[in-house]
C-alpha positions as CSV (number, residue, x, y, z in Angstrom):
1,X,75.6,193.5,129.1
2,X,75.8,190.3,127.2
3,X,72.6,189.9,124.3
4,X,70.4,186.9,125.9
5,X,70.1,183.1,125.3
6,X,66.4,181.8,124.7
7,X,65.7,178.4,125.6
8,X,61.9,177.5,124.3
9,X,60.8,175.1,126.7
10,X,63.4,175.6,129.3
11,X,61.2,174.2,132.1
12,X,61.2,171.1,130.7
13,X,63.6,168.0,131.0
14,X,65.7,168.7,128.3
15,X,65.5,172.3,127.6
16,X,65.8,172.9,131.8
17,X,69.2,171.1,131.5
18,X,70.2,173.6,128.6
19,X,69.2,176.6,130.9
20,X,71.0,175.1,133.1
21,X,74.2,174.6,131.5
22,X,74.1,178.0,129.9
23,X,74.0,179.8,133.3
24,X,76.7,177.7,134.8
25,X,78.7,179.4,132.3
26,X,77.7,183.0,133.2
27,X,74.8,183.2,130.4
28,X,72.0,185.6,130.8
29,X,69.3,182.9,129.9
30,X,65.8,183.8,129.2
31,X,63.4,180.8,129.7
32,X,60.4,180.7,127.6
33,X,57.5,178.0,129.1
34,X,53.8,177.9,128.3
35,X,53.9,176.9,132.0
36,X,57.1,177.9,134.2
37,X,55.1,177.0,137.4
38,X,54.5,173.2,136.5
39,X,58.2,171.7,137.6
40,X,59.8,174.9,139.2
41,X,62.6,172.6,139.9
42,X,64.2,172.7,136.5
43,X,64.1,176.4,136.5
44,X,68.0,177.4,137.3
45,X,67.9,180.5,139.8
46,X,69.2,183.4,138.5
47,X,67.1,183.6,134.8
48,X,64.5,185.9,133.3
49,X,61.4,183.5,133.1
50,X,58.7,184.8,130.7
51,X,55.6,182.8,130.3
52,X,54.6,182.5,126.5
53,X,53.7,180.0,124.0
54,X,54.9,178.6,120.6
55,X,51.3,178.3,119.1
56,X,50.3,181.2,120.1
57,X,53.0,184.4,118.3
58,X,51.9,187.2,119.8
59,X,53.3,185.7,123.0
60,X,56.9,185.4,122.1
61,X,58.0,189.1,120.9
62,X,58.8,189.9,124.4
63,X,60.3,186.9,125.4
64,X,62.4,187.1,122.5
65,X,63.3,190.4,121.8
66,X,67.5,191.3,121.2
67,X,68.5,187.5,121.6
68,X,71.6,186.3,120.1
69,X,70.7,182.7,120.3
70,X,67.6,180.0,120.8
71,X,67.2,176.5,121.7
72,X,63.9,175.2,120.9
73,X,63.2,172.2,123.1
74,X,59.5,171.6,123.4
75,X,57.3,168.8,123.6
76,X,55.6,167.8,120.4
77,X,52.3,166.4,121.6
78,X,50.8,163.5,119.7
79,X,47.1,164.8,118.9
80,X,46.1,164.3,115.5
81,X,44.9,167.8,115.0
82,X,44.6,171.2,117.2
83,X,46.4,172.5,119.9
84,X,48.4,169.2,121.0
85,X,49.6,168.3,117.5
86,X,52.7,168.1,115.8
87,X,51.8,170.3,113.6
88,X,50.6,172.8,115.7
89,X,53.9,172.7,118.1
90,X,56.8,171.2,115.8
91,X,55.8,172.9,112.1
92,X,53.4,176.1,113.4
93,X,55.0,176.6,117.1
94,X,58.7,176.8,115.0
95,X,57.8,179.0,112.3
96,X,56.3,181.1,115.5
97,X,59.4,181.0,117.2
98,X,61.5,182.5,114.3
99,X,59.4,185.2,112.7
100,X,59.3,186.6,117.0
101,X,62.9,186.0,117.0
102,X,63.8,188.0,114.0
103,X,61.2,190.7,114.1
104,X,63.0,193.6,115.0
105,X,65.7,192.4,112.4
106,X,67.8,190.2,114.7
107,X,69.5,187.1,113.7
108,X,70.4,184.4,116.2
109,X,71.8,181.5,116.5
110,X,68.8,178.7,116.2
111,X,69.7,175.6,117.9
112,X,66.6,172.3,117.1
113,X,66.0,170.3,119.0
114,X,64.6,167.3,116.5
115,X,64.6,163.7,117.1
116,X,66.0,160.5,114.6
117,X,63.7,158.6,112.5
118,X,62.5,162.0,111.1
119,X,62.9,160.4,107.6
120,X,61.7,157.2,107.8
121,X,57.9,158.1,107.5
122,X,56.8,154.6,107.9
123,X,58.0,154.0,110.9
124,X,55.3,153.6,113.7
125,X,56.3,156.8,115.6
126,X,54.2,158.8,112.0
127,X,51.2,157.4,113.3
128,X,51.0,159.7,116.2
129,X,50.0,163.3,114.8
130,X,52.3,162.5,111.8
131,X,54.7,162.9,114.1
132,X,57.7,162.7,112.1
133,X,56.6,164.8,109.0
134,X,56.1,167.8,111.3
135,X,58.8,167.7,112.6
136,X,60.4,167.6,109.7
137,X,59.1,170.5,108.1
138,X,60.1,172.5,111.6
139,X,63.4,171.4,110.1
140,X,63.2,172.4,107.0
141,X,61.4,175.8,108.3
142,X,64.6,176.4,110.3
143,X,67.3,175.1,107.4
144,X,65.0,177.8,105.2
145,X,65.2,180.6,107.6
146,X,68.3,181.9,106.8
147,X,69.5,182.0,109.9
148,X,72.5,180.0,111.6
149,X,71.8,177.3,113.2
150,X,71.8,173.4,114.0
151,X,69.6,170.7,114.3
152,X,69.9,168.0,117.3
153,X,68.5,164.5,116.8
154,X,68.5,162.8,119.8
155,X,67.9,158.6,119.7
156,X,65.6,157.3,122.4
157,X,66.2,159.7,125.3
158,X,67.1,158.4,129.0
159,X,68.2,160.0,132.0
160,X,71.3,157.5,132.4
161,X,74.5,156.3,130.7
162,X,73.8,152.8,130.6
163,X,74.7,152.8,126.8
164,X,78.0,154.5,127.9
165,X,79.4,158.0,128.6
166,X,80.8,158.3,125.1
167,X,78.6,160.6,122.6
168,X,78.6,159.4,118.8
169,X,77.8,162.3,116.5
170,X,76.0,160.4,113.0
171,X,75.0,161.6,109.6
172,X,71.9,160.0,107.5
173,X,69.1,159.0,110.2
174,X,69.9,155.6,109.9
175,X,70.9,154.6,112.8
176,X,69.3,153.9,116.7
177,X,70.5,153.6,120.0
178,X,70.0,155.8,123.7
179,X,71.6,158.8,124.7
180,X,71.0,161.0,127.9
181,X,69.4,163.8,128.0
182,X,72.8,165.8,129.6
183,X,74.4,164.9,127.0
184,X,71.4,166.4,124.0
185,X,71.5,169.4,126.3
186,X,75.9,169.5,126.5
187,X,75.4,169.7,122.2
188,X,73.1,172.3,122.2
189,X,74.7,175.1,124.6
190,X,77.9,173.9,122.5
191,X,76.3,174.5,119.2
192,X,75.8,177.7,119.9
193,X,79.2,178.4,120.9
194,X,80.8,176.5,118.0
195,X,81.3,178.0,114.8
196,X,81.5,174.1,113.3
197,X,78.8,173.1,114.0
198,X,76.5,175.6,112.2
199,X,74.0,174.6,109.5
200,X,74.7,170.9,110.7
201,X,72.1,168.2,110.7
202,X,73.3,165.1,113.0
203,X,71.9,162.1,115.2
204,X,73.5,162.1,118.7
205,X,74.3,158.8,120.5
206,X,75.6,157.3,123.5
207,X,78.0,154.4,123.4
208,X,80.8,153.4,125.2
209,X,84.4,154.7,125.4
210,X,86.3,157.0,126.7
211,X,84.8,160.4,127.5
212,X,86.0,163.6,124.7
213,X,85.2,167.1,125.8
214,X,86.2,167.5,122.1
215,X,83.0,168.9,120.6
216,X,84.4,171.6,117.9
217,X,86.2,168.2,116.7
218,X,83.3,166.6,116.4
219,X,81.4,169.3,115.0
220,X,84.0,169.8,112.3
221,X,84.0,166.0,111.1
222,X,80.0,166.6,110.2
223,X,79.0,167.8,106.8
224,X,77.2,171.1,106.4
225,X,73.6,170.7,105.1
226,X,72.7,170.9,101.6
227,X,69.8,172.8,101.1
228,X,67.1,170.1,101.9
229,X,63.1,169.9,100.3
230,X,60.9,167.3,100.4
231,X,57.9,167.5,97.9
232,X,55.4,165.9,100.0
233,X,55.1,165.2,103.5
């Protein structure tokens, strides 16, 4: 029997279109929710569902015992402090994730699901929770892990393509733009079935063009992450 997929989150809009995707192609998917019950609809048929939550690690051994890969696609909250803060979900809830994930001496594949601006502190989205530090630091907590893996940045996310079909892989957080949330979801179940994309940081765009199923190609033209710290958040 094939080891299983975790998707953290995978009742929500992104992380149910990874579960999704990954079942379509014959994955045994394990969705982890705090709440599977809330939008039933984005829960594929066909999965093990296991009710648990990032802040809370004692709740994830179970759900992710002997799995060969995660996604971590959750919803940061914007509180300044407690339960509903970055900090609690995107630094503390990530750090949870990977000690349950690696407790009996596993090592998956760890597939981030980040967002831009993460480096551009002054930007307005910081004010919320310190938004972007935290979730920066999950980043850095997952680069630090040891593990394999990749971190998604998604720009602005939208359920259309009305920036065009075409995804743009970038480098640098520099950039903005729109991109659907099938197409965050397409570059994370192929992250974790890509050796080129391992321990690669990128921004994900939509724009238009012609359509390339090419994602190893795109993967490839990225380059792998140095070791990354920031002194102060």
């Amino acid at each position: 029997m094939n080891s299983p997929l975790a998707v953290i989150g995978g009742a929500g809009r992104v992380g149910g279109l990874v579960a999704r995707r990954l079942a379509e192609e014959g994955a045994r998917v394990r969705v982890v929710s705090r709440n599977p019950r809330h939008a039933p609809q984005r829960v594929p048929s066909g999965v093990e569902v296991f009710e648990a939550d990032v802040r809370e690690a004692d709740t994830l051994r179970v759900a992710l015992r002997g799995c060969a890969g995660v996604v971590f696609s959750v919803e940061p909250g914007t509180a300044e402090s407690g339960p509903d803060s970055p900090e609690s979900t995107m630094y503390d809830g990530v750090r949870n994730v990977l000690a349950a994930a690696t407790a009996e001496g596993e090592r998956p594949y760890f597939v981030l699901v980040s967002q831009i601006f993460v480096t551009r502190r002054e930007h307005p989205m910081n004010a919320y929770g310190r938004l972007l530090d935290w979730r920066l630091r999950g980043e850095d907590a997952v680069r630090e892990s040891g593990l394999p893996y990749t971190v998604v940045r998604p720009s602005w996310l939208t359920d259309e393509h009305f920036a065009g079909e075409r995804v743009r892989l970038e480098q640098g957080d520099s950039g903005q733009g729109w991109v659907s949330r099938a197409d965050v979801a397409e570059a994370c179940v192929q992250a974790l079935r890509s050796p080129t994309a391992e321990n690669r940081t990128f921004e994900l765009y939509n724009e238009p063009g012609a359509v390339s199923e090419d994602w190893t190609g795109r993967f490839a033209r990225l380059a792998p992450d140095r070791v990354l710290t920031r002194a102060a958040y």
